[in-house]
FILUMTOR-561790 format. One record per residue (C-alpha): x, y, z; residue number from 1. Coordinates in steps of 0.25 Angstrom, whole numbers, m for minus. Layout:
N
px:X	py:Y	pz:Z	i:NUM .
...
REM end
This chain:
83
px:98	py:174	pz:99	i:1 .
px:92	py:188	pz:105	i:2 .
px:83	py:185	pz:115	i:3 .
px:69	py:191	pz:116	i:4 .
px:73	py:201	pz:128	i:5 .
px:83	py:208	pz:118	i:6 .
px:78	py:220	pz:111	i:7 .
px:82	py:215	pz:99	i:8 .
px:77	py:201	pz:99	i:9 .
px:69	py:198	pz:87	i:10 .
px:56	py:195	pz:94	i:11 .
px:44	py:193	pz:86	i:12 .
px:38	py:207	pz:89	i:13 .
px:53	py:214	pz:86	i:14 .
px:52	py:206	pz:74	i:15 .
px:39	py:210	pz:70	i:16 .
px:44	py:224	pz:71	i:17 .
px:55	py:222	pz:63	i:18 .
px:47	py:216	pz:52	i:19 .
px:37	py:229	pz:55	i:20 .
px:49	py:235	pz:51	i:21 .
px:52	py:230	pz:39	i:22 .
px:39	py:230	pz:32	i:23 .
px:40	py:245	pz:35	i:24 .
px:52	py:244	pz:27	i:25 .
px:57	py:234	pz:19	i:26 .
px:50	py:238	pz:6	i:27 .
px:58	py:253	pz:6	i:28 .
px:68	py:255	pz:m1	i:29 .
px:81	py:252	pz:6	i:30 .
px:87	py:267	pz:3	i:31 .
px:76	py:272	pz:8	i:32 .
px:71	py:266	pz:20	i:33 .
px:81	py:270	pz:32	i:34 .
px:69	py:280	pz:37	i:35 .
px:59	py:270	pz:35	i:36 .
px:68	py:258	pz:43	i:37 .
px:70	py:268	pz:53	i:38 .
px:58	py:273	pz:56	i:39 .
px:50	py:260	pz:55	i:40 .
px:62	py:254	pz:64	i:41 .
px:59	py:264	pz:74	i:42 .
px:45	py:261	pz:74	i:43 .
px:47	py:248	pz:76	i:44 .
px:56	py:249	pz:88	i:45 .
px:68	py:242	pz:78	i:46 .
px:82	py:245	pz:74	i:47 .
px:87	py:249	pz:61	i:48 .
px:97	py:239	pz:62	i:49 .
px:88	py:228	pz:66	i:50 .
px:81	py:230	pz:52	i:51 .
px:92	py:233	pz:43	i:52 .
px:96	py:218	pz:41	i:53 .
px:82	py:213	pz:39	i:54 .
px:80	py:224	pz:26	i:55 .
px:94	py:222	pz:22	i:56 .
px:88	py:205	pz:20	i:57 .
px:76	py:212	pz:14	i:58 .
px:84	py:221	pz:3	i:59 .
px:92	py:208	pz:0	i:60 .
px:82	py:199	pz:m2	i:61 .
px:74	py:208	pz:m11	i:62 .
px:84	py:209	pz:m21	i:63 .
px:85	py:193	pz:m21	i:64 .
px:75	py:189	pz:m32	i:65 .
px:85	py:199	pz:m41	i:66 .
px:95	py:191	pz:m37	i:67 .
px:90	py:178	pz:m42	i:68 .
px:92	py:173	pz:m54	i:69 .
px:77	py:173	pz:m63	i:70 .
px:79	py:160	pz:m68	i:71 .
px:82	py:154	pz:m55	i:72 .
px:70	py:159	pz:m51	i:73 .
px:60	py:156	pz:m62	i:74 .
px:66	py:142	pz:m59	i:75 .
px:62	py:142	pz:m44	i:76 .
px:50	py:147	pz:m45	i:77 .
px:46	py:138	pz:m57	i:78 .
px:51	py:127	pz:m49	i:79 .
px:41	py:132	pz:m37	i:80 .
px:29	py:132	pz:m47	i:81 .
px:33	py:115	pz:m49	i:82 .
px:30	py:113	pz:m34	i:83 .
REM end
């Protein structure tokens, strides 16, 4: 575990920059956004590296509702209307 006196520790004001980060540009297109991330990271006072993973989960978890099979999914949420 980092601690808060390293630079990269993920304090709650570094974390909120990293989130600042993200909502700068998360919704761009992954081709399209190295400019973006580097210009927002930069503004932020982030590395690119420290972002990439955190969009990498985001560009995986987008395409996980095309993933899932429809009729498993009417079930849940049909299932979540019973309760």
């Amino acid at each position: 575990m980092k601690d808060a006196s390293d630079p990269l520790a993920l304090t709650p004001e570094r974390w909120r920059r990293v989130c600042a980060v993200l909502d700068r540009v998360s919704a761009l297109d992954p081709k399209a956004r190295l400019a973006a991330l580097e210009d927002a990271c930069r503004a932020e006072g982030v590395s690119v590296k420290e972002i990439v993973p955190f969009l990498d989960a985001h560009d995986r978890s987008a395409d996980l509702p095309e993933l899932v099979d429809p009729a498993i999914a009417a079930r849940a949420f049909h299932s979540m209307q019973d309760e």
